[in-house]
C-alpha positions in Angstrom: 0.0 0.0 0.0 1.5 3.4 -1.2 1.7 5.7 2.1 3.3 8.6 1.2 4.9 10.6 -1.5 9.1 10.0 -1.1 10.7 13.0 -3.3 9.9 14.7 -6.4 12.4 16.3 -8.8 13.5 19.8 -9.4 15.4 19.8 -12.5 18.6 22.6 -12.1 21.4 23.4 -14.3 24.2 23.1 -11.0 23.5 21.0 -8.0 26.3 22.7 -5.9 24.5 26.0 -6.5 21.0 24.1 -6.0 22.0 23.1 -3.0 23.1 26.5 -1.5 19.9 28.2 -2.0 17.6 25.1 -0.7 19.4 24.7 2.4 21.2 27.4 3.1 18.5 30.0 1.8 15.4 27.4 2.3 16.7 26.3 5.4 15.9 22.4 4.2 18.2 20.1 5.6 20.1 18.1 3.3 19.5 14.2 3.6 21.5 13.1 0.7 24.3 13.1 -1.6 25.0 10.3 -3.5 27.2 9.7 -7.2 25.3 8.2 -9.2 28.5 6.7 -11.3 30.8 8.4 -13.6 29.9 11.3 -15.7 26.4 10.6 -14.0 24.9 13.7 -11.8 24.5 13.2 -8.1 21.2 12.2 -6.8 20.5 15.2 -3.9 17.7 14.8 -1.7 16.5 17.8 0.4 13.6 18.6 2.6 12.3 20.7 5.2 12.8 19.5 8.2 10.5 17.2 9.8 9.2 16.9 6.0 8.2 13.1 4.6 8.7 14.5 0.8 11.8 15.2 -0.1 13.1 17.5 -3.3 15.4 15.4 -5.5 17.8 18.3 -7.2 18.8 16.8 -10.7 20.8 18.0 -13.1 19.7 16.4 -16.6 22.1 14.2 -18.3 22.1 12.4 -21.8 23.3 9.4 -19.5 19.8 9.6 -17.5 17.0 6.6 -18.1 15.0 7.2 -21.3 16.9 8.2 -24.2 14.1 11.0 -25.0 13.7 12.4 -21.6 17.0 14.7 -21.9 15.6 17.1 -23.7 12.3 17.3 -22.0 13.9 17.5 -18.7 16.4 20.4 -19.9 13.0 22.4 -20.9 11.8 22.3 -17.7 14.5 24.5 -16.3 13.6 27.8 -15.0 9.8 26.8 -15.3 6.9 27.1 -12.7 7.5 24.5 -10.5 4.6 21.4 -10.2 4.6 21.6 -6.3 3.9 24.2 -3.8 5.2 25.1 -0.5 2.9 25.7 2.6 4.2 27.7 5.0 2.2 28.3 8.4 3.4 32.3 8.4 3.2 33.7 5.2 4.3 37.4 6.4 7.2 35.5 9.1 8.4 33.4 5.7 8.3 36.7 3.3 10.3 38.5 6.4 13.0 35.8 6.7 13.9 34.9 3.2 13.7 38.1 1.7 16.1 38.9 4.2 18.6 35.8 3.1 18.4 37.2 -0.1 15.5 34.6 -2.0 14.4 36.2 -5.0 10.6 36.7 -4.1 8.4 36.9 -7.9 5.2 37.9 -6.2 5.5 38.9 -3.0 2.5 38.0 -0.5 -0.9 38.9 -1.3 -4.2 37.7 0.4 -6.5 35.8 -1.9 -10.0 34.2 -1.9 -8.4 30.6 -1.2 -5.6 32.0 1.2 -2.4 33.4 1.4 0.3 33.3 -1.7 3.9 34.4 -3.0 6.3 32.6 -5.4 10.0 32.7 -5.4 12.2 32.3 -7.9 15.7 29.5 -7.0 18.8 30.2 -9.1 17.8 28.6 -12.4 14.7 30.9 -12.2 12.5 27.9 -11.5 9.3 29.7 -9.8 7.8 27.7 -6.6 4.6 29.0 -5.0 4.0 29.4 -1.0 0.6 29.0 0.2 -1.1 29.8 3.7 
């Protein structure tokens, strides 16, 4: 019986770089770093803390399973993002990484359905917060 959802990908153009701005921006915690083998990228696995789901940061490689997925996952750099992130203090979060430097698209606005911003990581992939 499926119980949970493990990780979901982020593809980014530099995992070092990826890295930086999810932990020490995001303030995840990092819970892997694994090679994958050689000229393979490194699977990365970040999360908040406490978090179940993980982020898996991975750089696309022709080496990656399914010859025709290369391409597809090189367009989906520096695209909207297919998750969101909830935070429990939308004004608190805005406060505390603006001030670490994250690159806020929309800032915080009240809606019908709750609160919402979306930030913007290094290879301009845009993630929405919700409250």
């Amino acid at each position: 019986m499926i119980t949970h959802i493990g990780s979901t990908t982020v593809f980014v153009s530099d995992q070092d770089r990826a890295v930086e701005f999810y932990v020490d921006k995001l303030g995840f915690e990092k819970r892997s770093d694994q090679h994958m083998g050689p000229d393979q990228p490194r699977w990365i696995e970040v999360a908040p803390p406490g978090s179940q789901t993980a982020l898996v940061l991975y750089k696309p490689s022709k080496e990656m399973p399914g010859a025709d997925t290369y391409e597809k996952a090189l367009s989906f750099i520096g695209q909207f993002s297919p998750f969101i992130f909830n935070v429990d203090d939308m004004e608190k979060t805005y406060q505390e990484l603006n001030g670490r430097g994250v690159d806020f698209q929309d800032k915080p606005q009240q809606m019908p359905w709750g609160w919402w911003a979306t930030v913007k990581d290094p290879d301009g992939n845009t993630i929405g917060l919700h409250s």
